[in-house]
C-alpha positions in Angstrom: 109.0 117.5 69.5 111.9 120.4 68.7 115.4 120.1 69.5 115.7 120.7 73.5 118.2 123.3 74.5 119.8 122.6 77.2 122.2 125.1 79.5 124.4 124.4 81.7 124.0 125.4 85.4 125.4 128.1 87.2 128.3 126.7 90.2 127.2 125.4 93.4 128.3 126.9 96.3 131.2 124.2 96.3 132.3 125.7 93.6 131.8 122.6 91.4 129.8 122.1 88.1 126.5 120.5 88.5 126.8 117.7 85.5 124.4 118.5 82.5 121.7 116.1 82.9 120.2 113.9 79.8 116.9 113.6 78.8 115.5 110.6 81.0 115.2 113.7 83.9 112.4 115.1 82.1 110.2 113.4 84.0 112.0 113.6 87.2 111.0 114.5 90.3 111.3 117.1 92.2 112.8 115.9 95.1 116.8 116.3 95.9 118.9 113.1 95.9 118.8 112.8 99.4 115.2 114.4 100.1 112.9 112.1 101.9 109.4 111.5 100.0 106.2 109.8 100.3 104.7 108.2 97.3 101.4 109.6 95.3 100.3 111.1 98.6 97.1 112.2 97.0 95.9 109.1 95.7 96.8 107.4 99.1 95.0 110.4 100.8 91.5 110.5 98.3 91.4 106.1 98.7 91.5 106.9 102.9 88.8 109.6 102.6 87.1 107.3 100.4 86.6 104.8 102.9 84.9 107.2 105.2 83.3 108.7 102.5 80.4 106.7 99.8 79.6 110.3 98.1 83.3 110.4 96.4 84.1 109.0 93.2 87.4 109.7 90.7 87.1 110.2 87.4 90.1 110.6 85.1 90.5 111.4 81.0 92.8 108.2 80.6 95.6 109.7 82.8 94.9 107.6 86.1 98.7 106.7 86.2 99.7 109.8 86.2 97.9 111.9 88.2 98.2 109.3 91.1 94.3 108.4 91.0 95.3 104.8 90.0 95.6 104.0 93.9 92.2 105.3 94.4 91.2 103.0 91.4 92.7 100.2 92.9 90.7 100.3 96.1 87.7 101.4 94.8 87.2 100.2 91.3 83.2 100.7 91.1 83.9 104.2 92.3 86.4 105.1 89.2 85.1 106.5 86.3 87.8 106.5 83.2 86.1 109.2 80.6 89.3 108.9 77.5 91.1 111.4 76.3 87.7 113.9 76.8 88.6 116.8 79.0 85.3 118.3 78.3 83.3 115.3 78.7 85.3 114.6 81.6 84.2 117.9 83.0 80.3 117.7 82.2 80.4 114.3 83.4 81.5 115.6 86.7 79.2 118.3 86.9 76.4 115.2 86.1 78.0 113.2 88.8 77.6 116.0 91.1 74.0 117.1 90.7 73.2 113.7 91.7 75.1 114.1 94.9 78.5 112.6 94.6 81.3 114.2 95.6 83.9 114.0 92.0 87.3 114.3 92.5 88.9 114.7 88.9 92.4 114.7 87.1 94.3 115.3 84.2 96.8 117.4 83.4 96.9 121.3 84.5 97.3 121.9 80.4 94.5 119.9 79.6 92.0 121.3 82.1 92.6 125.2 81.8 93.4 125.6 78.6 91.0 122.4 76.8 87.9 122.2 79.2 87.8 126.2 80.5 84.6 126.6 79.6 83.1 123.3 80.6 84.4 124.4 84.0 83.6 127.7 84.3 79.1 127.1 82.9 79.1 123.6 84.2 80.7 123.8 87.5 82.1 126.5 88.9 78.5 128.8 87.9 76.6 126.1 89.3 79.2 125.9 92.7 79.2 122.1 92.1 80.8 120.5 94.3 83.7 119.4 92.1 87.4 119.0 92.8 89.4 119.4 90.0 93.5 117.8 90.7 95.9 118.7 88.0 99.4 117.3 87.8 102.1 119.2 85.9 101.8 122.9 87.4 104.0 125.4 85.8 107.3 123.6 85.3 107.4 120.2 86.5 108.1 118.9 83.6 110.8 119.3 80.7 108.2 118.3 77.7 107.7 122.0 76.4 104.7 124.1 76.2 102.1 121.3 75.5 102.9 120.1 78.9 103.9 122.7 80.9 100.6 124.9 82.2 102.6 127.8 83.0 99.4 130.4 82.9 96.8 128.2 84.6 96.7 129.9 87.9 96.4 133.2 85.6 93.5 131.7 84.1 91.5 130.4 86.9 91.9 133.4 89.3 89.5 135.3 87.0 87.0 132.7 87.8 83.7 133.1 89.6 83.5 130.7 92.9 86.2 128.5 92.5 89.0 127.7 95.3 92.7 127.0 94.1 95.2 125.1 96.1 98.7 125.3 95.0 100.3 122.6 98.2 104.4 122.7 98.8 104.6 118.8 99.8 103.9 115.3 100.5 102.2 116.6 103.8 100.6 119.4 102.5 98.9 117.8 99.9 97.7 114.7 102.5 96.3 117.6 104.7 94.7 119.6 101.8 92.5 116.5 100.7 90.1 116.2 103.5 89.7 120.1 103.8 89.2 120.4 100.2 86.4 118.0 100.8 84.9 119.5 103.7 84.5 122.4 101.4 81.1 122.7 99.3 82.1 124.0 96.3 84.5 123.7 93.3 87.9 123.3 94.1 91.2 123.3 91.8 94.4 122.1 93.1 97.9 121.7 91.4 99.2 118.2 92.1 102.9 117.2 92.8 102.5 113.7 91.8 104.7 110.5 92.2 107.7 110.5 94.9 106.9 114.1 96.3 109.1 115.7 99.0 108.8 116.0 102.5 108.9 119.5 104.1 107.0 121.0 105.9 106.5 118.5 108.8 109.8 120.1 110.3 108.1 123.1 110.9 104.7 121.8 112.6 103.0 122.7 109.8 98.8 122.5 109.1 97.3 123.5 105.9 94.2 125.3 106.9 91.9 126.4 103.2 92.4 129.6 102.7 95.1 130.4 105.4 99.0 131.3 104.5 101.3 130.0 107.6 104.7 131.6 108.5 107.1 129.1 108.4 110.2 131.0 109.7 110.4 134.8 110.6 113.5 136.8 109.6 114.4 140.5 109.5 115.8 141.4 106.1 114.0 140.0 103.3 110.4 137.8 103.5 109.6 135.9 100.6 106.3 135.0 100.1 105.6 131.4 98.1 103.8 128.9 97.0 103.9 125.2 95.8 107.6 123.6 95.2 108.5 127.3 95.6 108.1 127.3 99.1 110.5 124.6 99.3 113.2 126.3 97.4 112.2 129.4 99.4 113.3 127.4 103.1 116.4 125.9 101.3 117.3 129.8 100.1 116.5 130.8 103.3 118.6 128.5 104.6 121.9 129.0 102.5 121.1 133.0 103.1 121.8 132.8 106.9 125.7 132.0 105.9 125.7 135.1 104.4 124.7 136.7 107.3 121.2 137.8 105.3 117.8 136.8 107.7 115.2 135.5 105.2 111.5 134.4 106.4 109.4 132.6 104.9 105.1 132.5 103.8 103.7 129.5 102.6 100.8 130.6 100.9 98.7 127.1 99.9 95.4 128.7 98.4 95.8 131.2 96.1 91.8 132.0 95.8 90.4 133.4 98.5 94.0 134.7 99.4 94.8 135.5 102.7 95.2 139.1 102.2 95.1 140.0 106.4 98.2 137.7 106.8 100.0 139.0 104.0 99.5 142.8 104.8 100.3 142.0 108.0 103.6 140.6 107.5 104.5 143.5 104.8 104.1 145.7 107.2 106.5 144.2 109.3 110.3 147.0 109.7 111.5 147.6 106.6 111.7 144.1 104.6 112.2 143.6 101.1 109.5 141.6 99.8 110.0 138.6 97.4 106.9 136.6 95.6 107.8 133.2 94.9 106.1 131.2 92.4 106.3 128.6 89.7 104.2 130.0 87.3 104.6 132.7 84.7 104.9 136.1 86.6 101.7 137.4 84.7 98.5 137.0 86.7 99.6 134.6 89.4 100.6 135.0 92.9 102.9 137.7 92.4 100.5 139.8 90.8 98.2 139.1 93.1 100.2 140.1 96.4 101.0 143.3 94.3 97.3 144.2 94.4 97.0 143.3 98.2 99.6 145.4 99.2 98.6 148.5 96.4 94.8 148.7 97.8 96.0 148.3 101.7 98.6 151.1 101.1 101.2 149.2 102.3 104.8 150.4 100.1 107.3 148.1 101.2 111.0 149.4 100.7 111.2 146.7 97.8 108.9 144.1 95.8 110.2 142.0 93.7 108.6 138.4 91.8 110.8 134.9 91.3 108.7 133.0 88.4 108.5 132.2 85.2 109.0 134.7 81.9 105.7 135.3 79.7 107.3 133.3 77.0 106.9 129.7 76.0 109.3 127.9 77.8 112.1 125.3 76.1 111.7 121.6 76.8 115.1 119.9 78.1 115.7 118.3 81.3 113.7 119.5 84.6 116.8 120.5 86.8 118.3 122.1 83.8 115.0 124.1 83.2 114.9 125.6 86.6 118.3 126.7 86.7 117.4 128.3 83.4 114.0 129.8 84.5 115.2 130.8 87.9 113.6 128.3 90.0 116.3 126.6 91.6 117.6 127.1 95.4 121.0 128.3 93.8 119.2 130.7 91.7 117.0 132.0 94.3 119.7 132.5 96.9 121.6 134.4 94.0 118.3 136.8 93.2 117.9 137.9 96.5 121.5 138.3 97.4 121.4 140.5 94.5 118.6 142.6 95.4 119.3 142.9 98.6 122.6 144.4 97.9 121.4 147.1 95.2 
C-alpha cells in the first residue's frame, strides 16, 4: 500500500482542532461518538426474512464477515453458499440459483462487483431480470484503504444498466426497511451496504423507505439539498448547524437511485426560489448529481442555483476515514461550510 497522506481538518465550530486520527480509523465507522447504532442491520434483517421466506439463500465470495451475511449464515447455514474469492462465479452461480427459483441475496465488496463481475451481471442477471439481489459494502468512501477499496464510480456504472434497481439506504432503519421491499421486488436489485455498527437517523423523522420513492425529511426556504446514503445524514446535521446561522435548509432523502423519483424531485425544485444542493458520496460523474441535473434540464425547471457535494474524478488517497471526508468534502463541517458559501455568492 503507498504512503497515506493525511490532512488535518478544518476547526469545529468550537473553534478547536479536531485531533489527527491514526490509522486504526480506517476501518471505522461511520457513526459519531455519541451516535446511537444498531449492529449489521442487514444481516439481522435478510436471517428474519429468511425465516418467513424458504426461496432465499446468501451467497458470499469469502467476505461473509464483512458484508454482515455471517448472521444470516449463522441461522441458516444450509442456506449459505460461500463461492471464494470468485466474483464472477459468484455472480453466475446466483443467476443458476435463481433460474431454479431461489431468491439470492449476494455480497462482496462494491469494488469487486462493478468493476470485477460487470459483465456477469449485466448477460447473466440483469438481461435475464433474475431475481437477484446484489449487497455491496464499501460504497464510495467508507473506507480509508485507497482505490482498490473504495468504489467511488459504481453508481456511475450501474445506472447505465438495463433493468436493474439501485438502493443507496441513509441508516440502520433504512436499510432494515429496504430488505423486505427489495424482496417483494421481482427483479435484480443492487444496494450499497453500510455495514457493522451503522447509525440511527431517520426514525426521528417517521421515516418509511418505500422502492423507488424519495421522502422529504424536513422543509426549508433557502437552500434544499437533495441526498443520498450517509449523505443524507450529513445533510440533516448541516441542516441542522445552518439554522444558527439563520440559513433554512430542507432536506430529500433520495434511497433508490434507479428508477429515480423524478415527480418528487421536480416538484420540490420548483418550490420559491431555492438553491439546490445534490448530495452524494460518490464521484460527482455519473451519479446522483448528474442525474438530478438531467431531471430538472428535460422538465425545464432552472432553479436560481445547482450545485453537487461528492467526490472529485480522481483516485482518492487512503488515510484515515474521518480525515478523508474532511478532505473530500463529505463531512457535516464541510457541508455546512459549502453551502454557507454558496449561498452567500
Amino acid at each position: 500500500m503507498r504512503r497515506s497522506k493525511y490532512i488535518r481538518p478544518a476547526h469545529l465550530e468550537s473553534g478547536v482542532d479536531k485531533p489527527r486520527l491514526t490509522t486504526s480509523a480506517m476501518i471505522a465507522s461511520i457513526a459519531g461518538p455519541d451516535q446511537p447504532t444498531r449492529p449489521a442491520p442487514f444481516g439481522n434483517a435478510l436471517a428474519a426474512l429468511a425465516r418467513k421466506d424458504d426461496r432465499i439463500v446468501g451467497m458470499s465470495a469469502d467476505l461473509a464477515k464483512y458484508t454482515d451475511l455471517h448472521v444470516f449464515r449463522a441461522a441458516h447455514p444450509d442456506r449459505f453458499y460461500q463461492m471464494g474469492m470468485a466474483e464472477q462465479l459468484l455472480m453466475m452461480s446466483a443467476a443458476g440459483m435463481a433460474r431454479e427459483g431461489f431468491q439470492p441475496w449476494v455480497t462482496t465488496y462494491a469494488v469487486f462487483a462493478s468493476r470485477r463481475a460487470y459483465d456477469f451481471i449485466c448477460l447473466a442477471i440483469a438481461e435475464e431480470m433474475l431475481d437477484v439481489k446484489i449487497v455491496c459494502a464499501l460504497p464510495g468512501l467508507t473506507t480509508g484503504y485507497g482505490p482498490s477499496h473504495q468504489a467511488t464510480e459504481d453508481l456511475a456504472m450501474f445506472r447505465g444498466m438495463p433493468n436493474l434497481t439501485i438502493v443507496d439506504p441513509c441508516d440502520a432503519s433504512d436499510i432494515e426497511q429496504a430488505v423486505p421491499a427489495i424482496a417483494a421486488h421481482k427483479g435484480p436489485v443492487y444496494m450499497r451496504l453500510l455495514r457493522g455498527n451503522v447509525p440511527l437517523v431517520l426514525e426521528e423523522y417517521g421515516y418509511k423507505f418505500e422502492l423507488g420513492k424519495a421522502k422529504l425529511l424536513r422543509d426549508g426556504k433557502d437552500t434544499l439539498i437533495i441526498s443520498s446514503g450517509l449523505m443524507t445524514m450529513r445533510a440533516l446535521e448541516a441542516a441542522a448547524q445552518l439554522r444558527y446561522d439563520g440559513v433554512d435548509a430542507a432536506v430529500l432523502h433520495v434511497p433508490t437511485i434507479k428508477p429515480l423519483d423524478e415527480a418528487t424531485i421536480v416538484a420540490e425544485c420548483r418550490k420559491g426560489g431555492r438553491l439546490v444542493v445534490v448530495a452524494e458520496n460518490h464521484t460527482v460523474i455519473g451519479g446522483l448529481g448528474e442525474a438530478v441535473a438531467g431531471t430538472l434540464l428535460r422538465a425545464g425547471v432552472a432553479p436560481p442555483g445547482f450545485r453537487q457535494i461528492g467526490l472529485p474524478d480522481q483516485f482518492l488517497e487512503a488515510g484515515a476515514l474521518p480525515t478523508l471526508h474532511d478532505q473530500y468534502g463529505l463531512s457535516t463541517v464541510k457541508v455546512t461550510e459549502a453551502v454557507k458559501t454558496w449561498l452567500s455568492t
